[in-house]
DSSP file (Angstrom, degrees, kcal/mol; ACC not computed):
  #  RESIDUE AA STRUCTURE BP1 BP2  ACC     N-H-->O    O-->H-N    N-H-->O    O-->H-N    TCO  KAPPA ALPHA  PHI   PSI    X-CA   Y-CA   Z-CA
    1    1 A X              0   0    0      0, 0.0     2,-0.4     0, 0.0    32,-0.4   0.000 360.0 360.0 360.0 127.4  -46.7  -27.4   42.7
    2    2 A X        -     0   0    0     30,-0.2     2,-0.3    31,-0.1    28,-0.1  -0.462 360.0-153.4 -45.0  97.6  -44.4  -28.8   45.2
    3    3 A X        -     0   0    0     -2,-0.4     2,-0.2    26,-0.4    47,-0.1  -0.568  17.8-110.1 -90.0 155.4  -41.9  -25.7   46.6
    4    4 A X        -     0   0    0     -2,-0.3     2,-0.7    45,-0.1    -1,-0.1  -0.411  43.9-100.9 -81.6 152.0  -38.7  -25.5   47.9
    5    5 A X        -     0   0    0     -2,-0.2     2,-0.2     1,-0.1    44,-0.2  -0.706  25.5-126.8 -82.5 117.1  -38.5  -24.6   51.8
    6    6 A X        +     0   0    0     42,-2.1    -1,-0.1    -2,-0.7    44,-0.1  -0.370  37.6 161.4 -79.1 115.0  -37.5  -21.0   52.9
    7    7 A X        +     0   0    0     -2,-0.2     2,-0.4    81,-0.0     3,-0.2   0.036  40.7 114.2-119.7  18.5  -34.4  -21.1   55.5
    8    8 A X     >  -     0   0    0      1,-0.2     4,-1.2     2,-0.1    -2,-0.0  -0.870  50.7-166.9 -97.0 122.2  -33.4  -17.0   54.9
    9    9 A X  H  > S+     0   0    0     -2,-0.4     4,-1.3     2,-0.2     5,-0.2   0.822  83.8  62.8 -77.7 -35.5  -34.3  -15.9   58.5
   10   10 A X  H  4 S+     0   0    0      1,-0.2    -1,-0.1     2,-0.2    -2,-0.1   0.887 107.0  41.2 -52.7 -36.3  -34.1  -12.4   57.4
   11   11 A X  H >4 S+     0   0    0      1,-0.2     3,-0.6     2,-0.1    -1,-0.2   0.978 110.4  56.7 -83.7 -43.7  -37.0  -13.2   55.0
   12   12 A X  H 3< S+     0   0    0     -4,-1.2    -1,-0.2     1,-0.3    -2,-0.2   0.464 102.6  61.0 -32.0 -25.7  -39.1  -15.4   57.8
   13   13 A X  T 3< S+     0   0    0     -4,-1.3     2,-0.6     2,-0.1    -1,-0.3   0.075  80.5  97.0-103.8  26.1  -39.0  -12.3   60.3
   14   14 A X  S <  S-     0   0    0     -3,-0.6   119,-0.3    -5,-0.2    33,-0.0  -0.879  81.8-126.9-113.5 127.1  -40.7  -10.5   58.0
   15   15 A X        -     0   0    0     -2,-0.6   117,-0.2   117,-0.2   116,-0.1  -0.403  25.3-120.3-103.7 163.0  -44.9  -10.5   58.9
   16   16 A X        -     0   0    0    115,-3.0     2,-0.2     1,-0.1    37,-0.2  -0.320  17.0-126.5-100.0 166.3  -47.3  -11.5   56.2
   17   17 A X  B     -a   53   0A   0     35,-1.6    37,-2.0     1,-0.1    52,-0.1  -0.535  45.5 -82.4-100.6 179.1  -50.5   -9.3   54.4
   18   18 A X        -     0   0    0     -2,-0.2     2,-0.1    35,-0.2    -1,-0.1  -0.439  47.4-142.0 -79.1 155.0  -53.8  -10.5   54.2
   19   19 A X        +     0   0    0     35,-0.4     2,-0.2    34,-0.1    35,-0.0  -0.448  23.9 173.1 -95.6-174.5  -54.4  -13.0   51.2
   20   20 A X    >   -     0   0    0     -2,-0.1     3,-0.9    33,-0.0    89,-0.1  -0.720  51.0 -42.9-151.1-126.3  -57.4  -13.0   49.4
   21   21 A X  G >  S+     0   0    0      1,-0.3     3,-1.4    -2,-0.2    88,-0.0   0.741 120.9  67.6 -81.6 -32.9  -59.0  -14.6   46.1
   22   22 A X  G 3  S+     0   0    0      1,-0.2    -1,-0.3     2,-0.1     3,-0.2   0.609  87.5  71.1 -65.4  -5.0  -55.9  -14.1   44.1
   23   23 A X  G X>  +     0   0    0     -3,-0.9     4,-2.0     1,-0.2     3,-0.6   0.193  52.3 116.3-109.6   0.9  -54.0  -16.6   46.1
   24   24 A X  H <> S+     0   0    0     -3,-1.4     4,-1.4     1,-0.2    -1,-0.2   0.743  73.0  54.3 -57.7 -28.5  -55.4  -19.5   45.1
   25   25 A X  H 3> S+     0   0    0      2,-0.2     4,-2.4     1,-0.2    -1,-0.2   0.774 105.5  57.3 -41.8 -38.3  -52.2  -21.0   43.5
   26   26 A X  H <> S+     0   0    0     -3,-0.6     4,-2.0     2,-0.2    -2,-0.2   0.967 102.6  52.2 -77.7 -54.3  -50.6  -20.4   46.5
   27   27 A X  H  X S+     0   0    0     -4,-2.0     4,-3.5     1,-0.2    -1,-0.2   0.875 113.5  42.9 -38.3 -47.3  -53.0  -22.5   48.5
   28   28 A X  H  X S+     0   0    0     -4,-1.4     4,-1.7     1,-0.2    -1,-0.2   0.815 109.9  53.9-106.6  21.3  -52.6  -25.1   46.6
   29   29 A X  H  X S+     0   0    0     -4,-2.4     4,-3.9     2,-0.2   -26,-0.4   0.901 109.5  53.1 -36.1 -47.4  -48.6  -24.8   46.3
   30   30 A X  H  X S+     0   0    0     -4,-2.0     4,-4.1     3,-0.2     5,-0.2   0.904 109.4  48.7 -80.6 -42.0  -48.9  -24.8   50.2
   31   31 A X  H >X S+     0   0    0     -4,-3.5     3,-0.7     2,-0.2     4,-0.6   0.852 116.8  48.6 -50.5 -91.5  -51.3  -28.7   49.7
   32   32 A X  H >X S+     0   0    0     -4,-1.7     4,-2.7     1,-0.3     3,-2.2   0.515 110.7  45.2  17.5-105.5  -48.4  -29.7   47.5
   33   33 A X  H 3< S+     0   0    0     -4,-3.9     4,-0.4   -32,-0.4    -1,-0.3   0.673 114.4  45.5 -14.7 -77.7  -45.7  -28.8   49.7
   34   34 A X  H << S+     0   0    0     -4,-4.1    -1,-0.3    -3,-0.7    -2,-0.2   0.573 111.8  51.5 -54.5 -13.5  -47.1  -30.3   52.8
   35   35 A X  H X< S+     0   0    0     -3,-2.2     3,-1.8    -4,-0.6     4,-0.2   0.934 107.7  51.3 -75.1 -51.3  -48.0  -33.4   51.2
   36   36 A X  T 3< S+     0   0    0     -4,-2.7    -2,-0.2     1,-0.2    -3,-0.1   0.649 118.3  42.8 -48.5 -15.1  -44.4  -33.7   49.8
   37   37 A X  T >> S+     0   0    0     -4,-0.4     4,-2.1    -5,-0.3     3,-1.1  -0.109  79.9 122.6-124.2  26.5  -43.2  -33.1   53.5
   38   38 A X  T <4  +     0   0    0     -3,-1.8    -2,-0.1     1,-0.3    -3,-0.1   0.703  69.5  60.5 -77.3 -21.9  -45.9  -35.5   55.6
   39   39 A X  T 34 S+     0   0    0     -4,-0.2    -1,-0.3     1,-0.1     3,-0.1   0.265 111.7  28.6-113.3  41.8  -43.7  -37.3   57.0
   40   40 A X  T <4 S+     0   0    0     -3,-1.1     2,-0.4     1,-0.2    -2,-0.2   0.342 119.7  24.6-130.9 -29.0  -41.7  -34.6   59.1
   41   41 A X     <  -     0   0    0     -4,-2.1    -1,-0.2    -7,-0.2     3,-0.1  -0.856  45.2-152.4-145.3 176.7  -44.4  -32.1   59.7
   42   42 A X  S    S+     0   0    0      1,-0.4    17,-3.1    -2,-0.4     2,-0.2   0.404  79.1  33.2-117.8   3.2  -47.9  -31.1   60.0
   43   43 A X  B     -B   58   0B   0     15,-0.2    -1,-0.4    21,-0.1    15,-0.3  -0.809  48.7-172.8 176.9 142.4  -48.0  -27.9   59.1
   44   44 A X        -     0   0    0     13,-1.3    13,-0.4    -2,-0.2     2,-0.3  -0.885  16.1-146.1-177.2 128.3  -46.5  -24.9   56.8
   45   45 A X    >   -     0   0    0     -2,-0.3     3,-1.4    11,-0.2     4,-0.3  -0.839  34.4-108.7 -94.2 136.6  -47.1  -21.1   56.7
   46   46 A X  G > >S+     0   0    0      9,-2.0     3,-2.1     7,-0.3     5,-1.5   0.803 115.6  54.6 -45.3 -31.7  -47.0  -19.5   53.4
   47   47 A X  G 3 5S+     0   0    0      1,-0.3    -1,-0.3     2,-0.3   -33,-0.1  -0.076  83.4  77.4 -84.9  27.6  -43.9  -17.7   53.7
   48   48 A X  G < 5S+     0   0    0     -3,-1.4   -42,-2.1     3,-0.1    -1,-0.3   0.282 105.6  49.0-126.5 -22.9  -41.9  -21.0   54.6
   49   49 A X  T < 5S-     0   0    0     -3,-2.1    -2,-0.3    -4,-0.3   -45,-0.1   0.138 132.9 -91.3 -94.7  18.7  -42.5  -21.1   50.3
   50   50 A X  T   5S+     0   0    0      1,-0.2     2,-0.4    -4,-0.1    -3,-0.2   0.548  93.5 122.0 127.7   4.0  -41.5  -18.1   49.7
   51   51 A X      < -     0   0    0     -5,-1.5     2,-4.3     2,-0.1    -4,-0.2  -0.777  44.8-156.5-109.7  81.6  -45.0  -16.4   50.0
   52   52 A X        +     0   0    0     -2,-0.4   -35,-1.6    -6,-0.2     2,-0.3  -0.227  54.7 114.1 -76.8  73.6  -45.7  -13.4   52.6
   53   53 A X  B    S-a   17   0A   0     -2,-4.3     2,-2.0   -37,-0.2    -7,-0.3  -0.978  81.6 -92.0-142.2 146.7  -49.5  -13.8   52.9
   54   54 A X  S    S+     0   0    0    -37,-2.0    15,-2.5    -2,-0.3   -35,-0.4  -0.352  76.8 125.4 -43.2  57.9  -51.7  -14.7   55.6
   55   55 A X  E     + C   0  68B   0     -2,-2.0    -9,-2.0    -4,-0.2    13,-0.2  -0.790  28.5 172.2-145.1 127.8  -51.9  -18.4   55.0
   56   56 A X  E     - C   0  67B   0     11,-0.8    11,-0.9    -2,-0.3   -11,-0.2  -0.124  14.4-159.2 -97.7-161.8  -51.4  -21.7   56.8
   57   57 A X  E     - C   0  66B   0    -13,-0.4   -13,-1.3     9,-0.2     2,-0.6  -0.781  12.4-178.1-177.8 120.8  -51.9  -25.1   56.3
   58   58 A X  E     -BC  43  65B   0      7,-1.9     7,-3.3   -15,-0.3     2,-1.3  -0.948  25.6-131.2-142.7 133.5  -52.1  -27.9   59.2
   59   59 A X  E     - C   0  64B   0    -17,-3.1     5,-0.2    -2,-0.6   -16,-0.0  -0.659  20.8-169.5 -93.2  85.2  -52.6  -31.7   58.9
   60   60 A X        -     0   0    0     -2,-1.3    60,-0.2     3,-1.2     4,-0.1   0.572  42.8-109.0 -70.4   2.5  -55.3  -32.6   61.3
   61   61 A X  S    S+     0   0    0      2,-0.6    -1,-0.2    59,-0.0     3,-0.1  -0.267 120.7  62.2 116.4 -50.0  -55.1  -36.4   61.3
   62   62 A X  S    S-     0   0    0      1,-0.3    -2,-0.1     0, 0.0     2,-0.1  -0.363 125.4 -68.9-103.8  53.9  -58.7  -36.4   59.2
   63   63 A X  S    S-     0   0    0      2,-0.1    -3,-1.2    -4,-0.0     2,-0.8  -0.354  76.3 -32.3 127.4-166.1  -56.9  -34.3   56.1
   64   64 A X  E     -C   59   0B   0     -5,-0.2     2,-0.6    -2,-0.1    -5,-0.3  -0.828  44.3-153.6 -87.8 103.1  -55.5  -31.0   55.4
   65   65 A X  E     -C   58   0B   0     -7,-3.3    -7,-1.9    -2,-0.8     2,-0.2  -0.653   5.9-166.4 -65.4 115.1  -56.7  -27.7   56.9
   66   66 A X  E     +C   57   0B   0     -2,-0.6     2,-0.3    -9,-0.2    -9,-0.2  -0.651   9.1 179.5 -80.9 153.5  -56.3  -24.1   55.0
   67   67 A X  E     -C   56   0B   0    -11,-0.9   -11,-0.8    -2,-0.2     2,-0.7  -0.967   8.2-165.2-141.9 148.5  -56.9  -21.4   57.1
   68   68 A X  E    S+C   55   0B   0     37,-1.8   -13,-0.2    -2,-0.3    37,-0.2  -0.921  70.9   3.6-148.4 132.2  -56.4  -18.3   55.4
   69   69 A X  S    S-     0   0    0    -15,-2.5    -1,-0.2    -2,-0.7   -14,-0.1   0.730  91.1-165.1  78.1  27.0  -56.1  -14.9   57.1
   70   70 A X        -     0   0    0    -16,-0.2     2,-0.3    35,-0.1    34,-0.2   0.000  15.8-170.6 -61.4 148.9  -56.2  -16.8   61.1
   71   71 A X  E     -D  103   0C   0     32,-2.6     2,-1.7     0, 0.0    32,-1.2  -0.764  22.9-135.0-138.8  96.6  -56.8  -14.9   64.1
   72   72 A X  E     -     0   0C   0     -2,-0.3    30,-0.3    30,-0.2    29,-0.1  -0.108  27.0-177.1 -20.8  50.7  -56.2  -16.9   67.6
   73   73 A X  E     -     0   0C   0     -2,-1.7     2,-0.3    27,-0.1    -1,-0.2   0.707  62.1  -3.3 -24.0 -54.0  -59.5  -15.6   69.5
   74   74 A X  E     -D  101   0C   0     27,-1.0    27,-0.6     2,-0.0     2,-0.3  -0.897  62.1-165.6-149.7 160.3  -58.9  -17.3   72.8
   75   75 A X  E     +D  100   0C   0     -2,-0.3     2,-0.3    25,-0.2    25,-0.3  -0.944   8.7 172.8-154.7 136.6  -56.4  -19.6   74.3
   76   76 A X  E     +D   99   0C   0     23,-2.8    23,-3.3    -2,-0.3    22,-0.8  -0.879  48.2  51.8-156.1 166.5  -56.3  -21.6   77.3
   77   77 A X  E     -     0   0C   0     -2,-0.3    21,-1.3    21,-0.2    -1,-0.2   0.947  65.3-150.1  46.7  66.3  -53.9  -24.3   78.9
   78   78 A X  E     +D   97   0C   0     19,-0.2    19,-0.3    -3,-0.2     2,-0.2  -0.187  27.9 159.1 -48.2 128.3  -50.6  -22.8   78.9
   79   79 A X        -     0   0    0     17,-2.2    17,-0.5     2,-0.0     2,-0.3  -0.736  36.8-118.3-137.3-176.0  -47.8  -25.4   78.6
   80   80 A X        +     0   0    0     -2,-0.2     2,-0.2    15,-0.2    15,-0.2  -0.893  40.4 167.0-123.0 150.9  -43.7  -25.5   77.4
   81   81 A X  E     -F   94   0D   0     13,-1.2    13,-0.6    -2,-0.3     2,-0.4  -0.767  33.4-115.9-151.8 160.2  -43.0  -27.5   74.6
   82   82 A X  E     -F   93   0D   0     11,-0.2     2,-0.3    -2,-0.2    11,-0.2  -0.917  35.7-167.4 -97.5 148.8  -40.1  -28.2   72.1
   83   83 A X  E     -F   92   0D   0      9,-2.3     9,-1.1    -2,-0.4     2,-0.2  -0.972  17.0-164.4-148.8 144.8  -40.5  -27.5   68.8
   84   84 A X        -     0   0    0     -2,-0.3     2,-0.5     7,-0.2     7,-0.2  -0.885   4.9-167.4-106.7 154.1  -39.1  -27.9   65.1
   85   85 A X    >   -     0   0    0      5,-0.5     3,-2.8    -2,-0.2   -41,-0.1  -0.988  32.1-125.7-156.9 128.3  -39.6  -26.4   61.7
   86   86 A X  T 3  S+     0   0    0     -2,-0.5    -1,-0.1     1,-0.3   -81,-0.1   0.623 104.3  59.7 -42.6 -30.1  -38.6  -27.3   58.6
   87   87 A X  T 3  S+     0   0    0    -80,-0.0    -1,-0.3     2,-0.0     2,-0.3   0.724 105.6  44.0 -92.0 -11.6  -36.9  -24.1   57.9
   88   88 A X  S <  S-     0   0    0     -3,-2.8     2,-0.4     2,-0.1    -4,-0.0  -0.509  86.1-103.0-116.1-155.6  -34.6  -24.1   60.6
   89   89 A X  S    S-     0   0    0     -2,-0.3    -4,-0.1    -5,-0.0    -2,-0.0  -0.889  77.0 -15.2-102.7 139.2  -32.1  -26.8   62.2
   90   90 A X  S    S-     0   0    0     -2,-0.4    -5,-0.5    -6,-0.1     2,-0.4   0.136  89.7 -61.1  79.6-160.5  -32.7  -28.6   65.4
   91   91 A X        -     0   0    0     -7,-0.2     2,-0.3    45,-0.0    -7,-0.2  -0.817  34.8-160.4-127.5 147.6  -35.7  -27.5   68.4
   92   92 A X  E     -F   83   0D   0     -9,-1.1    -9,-2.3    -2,-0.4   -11,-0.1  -0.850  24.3-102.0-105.2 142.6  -36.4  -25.0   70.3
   93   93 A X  E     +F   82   0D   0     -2,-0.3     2,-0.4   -11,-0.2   -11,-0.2  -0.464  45.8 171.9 -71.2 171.5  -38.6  -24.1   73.8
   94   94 A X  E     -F   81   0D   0    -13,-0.6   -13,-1.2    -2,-0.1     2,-0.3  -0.902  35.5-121.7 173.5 136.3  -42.0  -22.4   73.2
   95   95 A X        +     0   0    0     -2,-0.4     2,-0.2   -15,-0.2   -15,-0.2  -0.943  41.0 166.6-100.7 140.9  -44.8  -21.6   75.0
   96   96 A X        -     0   0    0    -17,-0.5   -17,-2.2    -2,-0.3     2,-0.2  -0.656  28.3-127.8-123.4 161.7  -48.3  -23.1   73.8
   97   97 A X  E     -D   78   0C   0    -19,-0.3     3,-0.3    -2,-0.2   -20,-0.2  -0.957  14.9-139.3-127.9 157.4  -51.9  -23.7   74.7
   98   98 A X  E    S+     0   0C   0    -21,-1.3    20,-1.5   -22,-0.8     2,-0.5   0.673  86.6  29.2 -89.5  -5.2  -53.5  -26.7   74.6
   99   99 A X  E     +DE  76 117C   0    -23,-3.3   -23,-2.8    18,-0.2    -1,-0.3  -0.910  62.0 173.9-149.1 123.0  -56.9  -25.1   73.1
  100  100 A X  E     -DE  75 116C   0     16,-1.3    16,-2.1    -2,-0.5     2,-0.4  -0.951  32.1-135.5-110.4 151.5  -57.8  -22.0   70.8
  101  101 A X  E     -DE  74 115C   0    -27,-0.6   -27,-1.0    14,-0.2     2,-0.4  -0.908  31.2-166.8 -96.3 126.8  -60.5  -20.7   69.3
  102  102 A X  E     - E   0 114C   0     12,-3.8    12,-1.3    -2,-0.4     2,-0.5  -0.958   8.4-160.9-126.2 123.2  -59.4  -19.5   65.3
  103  103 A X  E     +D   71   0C   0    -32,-1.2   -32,-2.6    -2,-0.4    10,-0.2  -0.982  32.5 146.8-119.3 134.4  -61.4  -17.4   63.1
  104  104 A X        -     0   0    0     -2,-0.5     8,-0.5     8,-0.3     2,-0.4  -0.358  50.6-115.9-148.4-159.6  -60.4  -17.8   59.8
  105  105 A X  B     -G  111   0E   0      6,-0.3   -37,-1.8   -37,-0.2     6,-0.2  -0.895  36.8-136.5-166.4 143.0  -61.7  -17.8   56.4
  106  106 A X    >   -     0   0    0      4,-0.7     3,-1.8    -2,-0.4   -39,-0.1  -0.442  46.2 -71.6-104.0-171.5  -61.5  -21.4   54.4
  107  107 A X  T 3  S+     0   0    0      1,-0.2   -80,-0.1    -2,-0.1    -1,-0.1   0.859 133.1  53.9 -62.4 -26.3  -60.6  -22.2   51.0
  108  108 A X  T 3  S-     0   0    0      2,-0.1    -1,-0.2     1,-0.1     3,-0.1   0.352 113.9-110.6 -75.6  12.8  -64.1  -20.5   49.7
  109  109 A X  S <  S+     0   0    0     -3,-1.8     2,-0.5     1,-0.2    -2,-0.1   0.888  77.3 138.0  62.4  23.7  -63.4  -17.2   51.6
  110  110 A X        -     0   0    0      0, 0.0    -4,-0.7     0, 0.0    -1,-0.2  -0.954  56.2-120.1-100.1 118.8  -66.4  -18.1   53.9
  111  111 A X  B     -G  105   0E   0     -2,-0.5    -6,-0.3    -6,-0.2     2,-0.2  -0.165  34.9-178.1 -55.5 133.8  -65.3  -17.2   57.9
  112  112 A X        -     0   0    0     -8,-0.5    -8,-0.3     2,-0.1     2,-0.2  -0.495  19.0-158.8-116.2-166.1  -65.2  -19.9   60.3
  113  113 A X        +     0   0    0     -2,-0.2     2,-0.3   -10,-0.2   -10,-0.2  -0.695  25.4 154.8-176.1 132.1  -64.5  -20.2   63.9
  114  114 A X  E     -E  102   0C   0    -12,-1.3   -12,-3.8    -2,-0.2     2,-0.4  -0.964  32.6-125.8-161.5 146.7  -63.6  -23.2   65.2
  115  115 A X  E     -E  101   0C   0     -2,-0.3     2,-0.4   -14,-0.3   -14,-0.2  -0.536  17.4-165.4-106.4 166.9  -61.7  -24.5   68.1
  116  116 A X  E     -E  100   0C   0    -16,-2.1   -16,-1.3    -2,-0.4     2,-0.3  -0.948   1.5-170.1-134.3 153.7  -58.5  -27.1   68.5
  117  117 A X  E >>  +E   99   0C   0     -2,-0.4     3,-0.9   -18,-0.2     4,-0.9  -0.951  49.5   3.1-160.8 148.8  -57.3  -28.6   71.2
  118  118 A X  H 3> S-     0   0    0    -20,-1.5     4,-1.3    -2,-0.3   -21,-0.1  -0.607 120.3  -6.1  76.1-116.2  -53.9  -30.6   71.3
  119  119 A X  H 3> S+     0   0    0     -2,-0.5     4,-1.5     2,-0.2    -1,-0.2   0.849 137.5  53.2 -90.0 -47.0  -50.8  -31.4   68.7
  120  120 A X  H <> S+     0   0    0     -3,-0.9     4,-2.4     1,-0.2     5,-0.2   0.927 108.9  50.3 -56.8 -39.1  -53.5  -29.3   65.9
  121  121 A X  H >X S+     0   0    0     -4,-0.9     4,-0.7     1,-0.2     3,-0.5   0.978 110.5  47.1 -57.1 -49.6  -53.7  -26.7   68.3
  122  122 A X  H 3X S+     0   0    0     -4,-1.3     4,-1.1     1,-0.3    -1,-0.2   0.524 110.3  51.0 -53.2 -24.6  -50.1  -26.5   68.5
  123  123 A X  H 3X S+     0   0    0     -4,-1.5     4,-1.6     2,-0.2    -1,-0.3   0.607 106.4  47.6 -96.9 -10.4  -49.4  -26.5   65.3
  124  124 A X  H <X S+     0   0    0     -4,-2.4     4,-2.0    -3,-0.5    -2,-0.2   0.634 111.8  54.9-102.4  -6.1  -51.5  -23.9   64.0
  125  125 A X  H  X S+     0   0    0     -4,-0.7     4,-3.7    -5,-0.2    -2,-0.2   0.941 110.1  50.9 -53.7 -70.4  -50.1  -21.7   67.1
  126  126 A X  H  X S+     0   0    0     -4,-1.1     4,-1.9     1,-0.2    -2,-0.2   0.868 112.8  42.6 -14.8 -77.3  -46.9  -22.7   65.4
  127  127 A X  H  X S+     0   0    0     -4,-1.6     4,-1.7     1,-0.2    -1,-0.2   0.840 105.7  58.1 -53.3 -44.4  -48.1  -21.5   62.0
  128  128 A X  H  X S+     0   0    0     -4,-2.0     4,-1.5     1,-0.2     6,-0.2   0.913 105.4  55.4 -74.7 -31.7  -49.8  -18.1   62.9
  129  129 A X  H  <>S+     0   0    0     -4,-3.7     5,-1.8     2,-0.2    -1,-0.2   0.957  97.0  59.8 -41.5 -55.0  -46.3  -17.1   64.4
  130  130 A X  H ><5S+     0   0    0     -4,-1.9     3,-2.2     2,-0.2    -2,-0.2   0.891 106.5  52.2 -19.1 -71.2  -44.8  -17.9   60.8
  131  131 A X  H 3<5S+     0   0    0     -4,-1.7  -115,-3.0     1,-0.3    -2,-0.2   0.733 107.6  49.6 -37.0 -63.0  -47.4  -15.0   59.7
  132  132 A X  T 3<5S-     0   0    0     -4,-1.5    -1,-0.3  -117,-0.2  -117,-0.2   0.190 118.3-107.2 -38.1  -9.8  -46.1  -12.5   62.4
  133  133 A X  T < 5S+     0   0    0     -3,-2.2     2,-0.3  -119,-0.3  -119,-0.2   0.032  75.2 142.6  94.9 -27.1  -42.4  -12.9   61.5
  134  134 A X      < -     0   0    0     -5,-1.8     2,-0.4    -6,-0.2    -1,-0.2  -0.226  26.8-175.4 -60.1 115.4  -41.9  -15.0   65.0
  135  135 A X              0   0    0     -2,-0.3    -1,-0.0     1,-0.1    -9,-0.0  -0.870 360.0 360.0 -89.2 132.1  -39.5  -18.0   64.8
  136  136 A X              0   0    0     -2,-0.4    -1,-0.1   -10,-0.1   -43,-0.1   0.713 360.0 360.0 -77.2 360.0  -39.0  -20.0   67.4
């Protein structure tokens, strides 16, 4: 089901708990949602519906990526960027890298690790902030 977009900063600085198998709804709220919103973004944290658990959701070009529970491993090629988010107004500066390595868990709860490199990279950077409470 398609959700409305969470714009209370108060609630958005607040960092998310691990999900787990109980959260499947949520996941595919989070498909929904980013499909309904493909053509402004690429990517959604749970709590951007309304959801404080450890899950993103990034459009890599070849489909939709879950990641659930992600943890940046490594990061390399530091850059500045603007960036915008559907929960707030307007862009902001940021610091990025242009590749990470993310261990994550997929939609079956099996752990991956996989690296990303460019606009995916950026966006799941993006996303794991969401998790932490950070806003740009």
């Amino acid at each position: 089901m398609k959700r409305n977009i969470v714009k209370d900063i108060q609630f958005l600085s607040r960092k998310s708990t691990l999900a787990n198998k109980n959260d499947s709804a949520l996941i595919t709220d989070l498909k929904d949602t980013l499909t309904a919103h493909s053509d402004e973004c690429i990517g959604l944290a749970a709590n951007m519906i309304g959801a404080l658990k450890q899950v993103i959701i990034v459009d890599t070009g070849d489909g939709q990526l879950v990641m659930i529970n992600p943890e940046i491993k490594r990061r390399s090629g530091k850059y500045e960027t603007q960036e915008s988010c559907l929960s707030l107004l307007g862009s902001r500066g940021t610091i990025r890298y242009n590749e990470i390595e993310v261990k994550y868990q997929n939609e079956d709860f099996k752990t991956e690790r996989r690296t990303f490199t460019g606009i995916t990279a950026q966006a799941i950077q993006h996303e794991c902030d969401h998790l932490k409470g950070i806003i740009i």
